[in-house]
C-alpha positions in Angstrom: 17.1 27.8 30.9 20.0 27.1 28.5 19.5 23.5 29.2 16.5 23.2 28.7 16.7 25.1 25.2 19.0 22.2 24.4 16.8 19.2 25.3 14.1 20.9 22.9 16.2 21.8 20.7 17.4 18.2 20.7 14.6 16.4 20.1 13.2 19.2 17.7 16.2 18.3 15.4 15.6 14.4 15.7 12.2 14.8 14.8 13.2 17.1 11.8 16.2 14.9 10.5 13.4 12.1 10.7 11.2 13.8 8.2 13.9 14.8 5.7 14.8 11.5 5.7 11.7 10.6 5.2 10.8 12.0 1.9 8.0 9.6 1.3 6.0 10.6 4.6 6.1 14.1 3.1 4.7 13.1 -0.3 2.5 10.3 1.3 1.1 13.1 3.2 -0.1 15.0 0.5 -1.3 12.6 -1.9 -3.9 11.6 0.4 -5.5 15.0 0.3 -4.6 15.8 -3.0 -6.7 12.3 -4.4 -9.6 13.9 -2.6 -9.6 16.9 -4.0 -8.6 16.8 -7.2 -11.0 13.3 -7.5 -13.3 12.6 -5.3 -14.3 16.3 -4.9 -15.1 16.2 -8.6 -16.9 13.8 -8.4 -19.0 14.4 -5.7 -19.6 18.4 -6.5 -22.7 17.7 -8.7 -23.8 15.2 -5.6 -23.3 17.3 -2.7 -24.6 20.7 -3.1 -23.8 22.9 0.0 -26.3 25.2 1.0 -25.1 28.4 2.7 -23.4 27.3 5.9 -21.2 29.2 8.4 -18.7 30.7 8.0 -19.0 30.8 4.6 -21.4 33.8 3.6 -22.6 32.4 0.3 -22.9 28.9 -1.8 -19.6 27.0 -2.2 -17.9 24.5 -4.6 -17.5 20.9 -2.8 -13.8 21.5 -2.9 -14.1 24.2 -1.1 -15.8 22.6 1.6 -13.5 19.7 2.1 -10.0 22.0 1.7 -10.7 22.4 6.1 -11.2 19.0 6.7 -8.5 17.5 4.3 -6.2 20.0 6.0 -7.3 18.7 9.7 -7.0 15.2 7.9 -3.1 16.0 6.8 -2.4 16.4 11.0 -4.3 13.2 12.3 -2.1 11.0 10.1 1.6 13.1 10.9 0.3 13.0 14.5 -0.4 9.3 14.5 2.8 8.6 12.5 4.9 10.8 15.0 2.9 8.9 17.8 4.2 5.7 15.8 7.9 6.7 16.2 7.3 6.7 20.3 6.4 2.9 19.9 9.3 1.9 17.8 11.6 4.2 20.2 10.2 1.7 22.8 11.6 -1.3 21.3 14.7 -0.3 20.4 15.1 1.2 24.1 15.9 5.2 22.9 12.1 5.7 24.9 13.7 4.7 28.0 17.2 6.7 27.8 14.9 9.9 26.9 12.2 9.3 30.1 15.1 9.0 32.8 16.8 11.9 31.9 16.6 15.1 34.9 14.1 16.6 32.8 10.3 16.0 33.6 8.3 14.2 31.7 6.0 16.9 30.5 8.7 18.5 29.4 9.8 15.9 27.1 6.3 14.9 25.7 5.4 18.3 25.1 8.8 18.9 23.1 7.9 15.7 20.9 4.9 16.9 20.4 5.7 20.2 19.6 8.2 18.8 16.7 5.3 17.0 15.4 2.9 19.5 14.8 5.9 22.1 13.4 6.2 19.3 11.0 2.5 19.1 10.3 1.9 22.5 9.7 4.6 23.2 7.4 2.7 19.6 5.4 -0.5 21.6 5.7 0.5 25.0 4.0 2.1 22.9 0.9 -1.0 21.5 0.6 -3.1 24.9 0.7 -0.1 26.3 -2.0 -1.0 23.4 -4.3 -5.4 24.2 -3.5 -4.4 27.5 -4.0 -3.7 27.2 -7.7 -6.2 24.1 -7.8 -8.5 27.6 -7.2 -9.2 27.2 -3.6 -8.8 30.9 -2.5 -9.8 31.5 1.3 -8.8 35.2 2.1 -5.2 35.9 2.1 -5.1 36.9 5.7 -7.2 33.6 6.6 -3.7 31.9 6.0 -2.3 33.6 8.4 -5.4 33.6 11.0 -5.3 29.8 10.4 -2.0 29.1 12.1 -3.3 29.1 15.9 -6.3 26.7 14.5 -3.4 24.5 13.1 -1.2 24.9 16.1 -3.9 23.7 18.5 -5.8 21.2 16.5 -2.3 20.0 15.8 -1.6 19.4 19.6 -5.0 17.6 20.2 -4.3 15.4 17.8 -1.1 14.7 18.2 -1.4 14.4 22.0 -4.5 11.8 21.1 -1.5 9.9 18.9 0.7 10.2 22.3 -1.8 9.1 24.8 -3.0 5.8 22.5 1.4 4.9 21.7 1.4 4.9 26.0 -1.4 1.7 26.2 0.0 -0.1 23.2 3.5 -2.0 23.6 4.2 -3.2 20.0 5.3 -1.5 16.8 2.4 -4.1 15.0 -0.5 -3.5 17.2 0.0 0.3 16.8 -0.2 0.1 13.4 -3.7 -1.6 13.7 -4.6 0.6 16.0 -3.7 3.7 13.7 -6.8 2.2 11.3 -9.1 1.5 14.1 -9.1 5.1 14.9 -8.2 7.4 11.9 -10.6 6.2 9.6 -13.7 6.5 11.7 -13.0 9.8 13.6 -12.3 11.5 9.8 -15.4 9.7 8.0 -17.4 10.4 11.2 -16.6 14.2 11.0 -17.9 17.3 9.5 -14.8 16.9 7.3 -16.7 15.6 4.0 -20.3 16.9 4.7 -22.1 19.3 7.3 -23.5 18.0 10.1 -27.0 19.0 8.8 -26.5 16.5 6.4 -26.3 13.8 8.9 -28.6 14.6 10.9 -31.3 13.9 7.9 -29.9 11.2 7.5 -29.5 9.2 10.7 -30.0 11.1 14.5 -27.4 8.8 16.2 -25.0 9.2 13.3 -25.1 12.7 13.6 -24.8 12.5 17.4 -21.5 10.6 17.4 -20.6 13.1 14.8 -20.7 16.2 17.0 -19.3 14.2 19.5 -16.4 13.4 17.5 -13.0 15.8 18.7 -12.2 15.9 14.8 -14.9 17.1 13.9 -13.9 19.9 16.7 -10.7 20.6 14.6 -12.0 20.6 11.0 -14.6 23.5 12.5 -12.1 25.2 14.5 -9.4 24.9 11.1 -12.7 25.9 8.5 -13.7 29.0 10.7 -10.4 30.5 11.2 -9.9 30.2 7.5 -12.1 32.9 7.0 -11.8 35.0 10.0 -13.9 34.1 12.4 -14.2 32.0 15.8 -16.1 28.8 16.7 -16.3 29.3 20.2 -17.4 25.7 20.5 -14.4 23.8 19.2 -12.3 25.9 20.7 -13.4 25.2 23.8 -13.3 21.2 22.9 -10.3 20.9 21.3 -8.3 23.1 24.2 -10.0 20.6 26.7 -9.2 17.5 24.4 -5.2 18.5 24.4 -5.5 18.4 28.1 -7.3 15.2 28.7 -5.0 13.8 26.0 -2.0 15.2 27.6 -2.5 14.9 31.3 -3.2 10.8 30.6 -0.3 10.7 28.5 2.1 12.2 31.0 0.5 10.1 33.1 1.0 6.7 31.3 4.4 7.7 30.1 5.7 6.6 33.6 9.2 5.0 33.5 8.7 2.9 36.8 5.4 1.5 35.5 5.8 1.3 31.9 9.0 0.2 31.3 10.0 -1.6 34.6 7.6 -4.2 34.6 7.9 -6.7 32.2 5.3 -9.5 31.7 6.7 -13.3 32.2 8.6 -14.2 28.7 8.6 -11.0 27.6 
């Protein structure tokens, strides 16, 4: 068991050292959410009036609404980024040393992944300090009831991150990849608008949008800010993290992935 404290331990600490480093990840990660609420949201409050919508038991400011989704929004980029240091790890062969150690490689993926999201949530609470005194006051003991919601929709996404870095062999094409993906899961969400809003607006659209696992997150994150349960994106997200996981573990296979190299490669 001692040993295996160690390997986590290990790679815990990389991934840590990585993001001290890394002070501009940190602050990139929370200017993003910050320009949409202090701007956008202000701009688009006398726009977008919310009606009363679960969970929240009476009309709400537009900044209000978005705090959930910009939080959710704060994890799909660490979890992409951290999915981002798997590629370069490729190229510079670290990947390799890591897969072929005695340890399986569920274990290992799940201990990068863990790293990730302890490094996500600790972005997504600065942010909710600075909404707090921005005057974006969920309950008190939603903070605390939000952490599993975090923890999970943290995993999903950060598994997603892990399964798409397995399929894609170069540092470049990831990063094209990273657009491809994050902007159209988070504008095709509940993050910035209900659902009911959509679905006025365009049937398919809304479709795609309750399809979307994001979406799935930004509920499961908004509910548990206020005490309560979506049963719903519980359920999708937990089955998301599996799918996501289970093909990653999969694709993550030394003998395949990294033993066969194309002609000139």
């Amino acid at each position: 068991m001692s040993g295996w404290t160690t390997a986590f331990g290990g790679i815990a600490r990389r991934e840590t050292l990585r993001f001290v480093n890394q002070r501009g990840r940190f602050l990139a990660a929370l200017v993003r959410p910050l320009v949409w609420l202090f701007i956008f949201a202000a701009g688009f409050r006398a726009v977008l009036g919310l009606s009363i919508t679960p969970p929240y038991q009476t009309y709400v400011l537009y900044e209000v609404y978005v705090t959930p989704g910009l939080c959710a929004m704060i994890q799909l980029f660490n979890g992409m980024q951290s999915s981002l240091t798997m590629v370069y790890d490729r190229e510079t062969g670290a990947m390799r040393t890591l897969l072929v150690s005695p340890f399986p490689r569920w274990f290992l993926l799940a201990s990068k992944l863990v790293a990730g999201v302890i490094v996500s949530i600790i972005q997504v609470y600065a942010f909710l300090l600075i909404a707090w005194f921005w005057g974006i006051n969920p309950p008190v003991w939603g903070l605390v009831a939000v952490l599993p919601a975090l923890v999970l929709s943290g995993l999903m996404l950060g598994a997603m991150g892990l399964f798409l870095s397995s399929a894609i062999k170069q540092l470049e094409n990831f990063a094209g990849v990273m657009n491809f993906v994050i902007f159209p899961m988070f504008f095709a969400s509940s993050a910035l608008y209900p659902l009911w809003r959509m679905r006025e607006s365009s049937v398919l659209l809304y479709d795609i949008c309750r399809l979307n696992p994001f979406t799935h997150a930004v509920e499961l994150i908004r509910f548990a800010l206020y005490l309560q349960v979506n049963w719903l994106s519980l359920g999708v997200v937990g089955g998301c993290l599996a799918l996501f996981f289970g093909g990653a573990v999969l694709m993550y296979d030394p003998a395949r992935g990294f033993g066969v190299r194309r002609k000139g490669g």
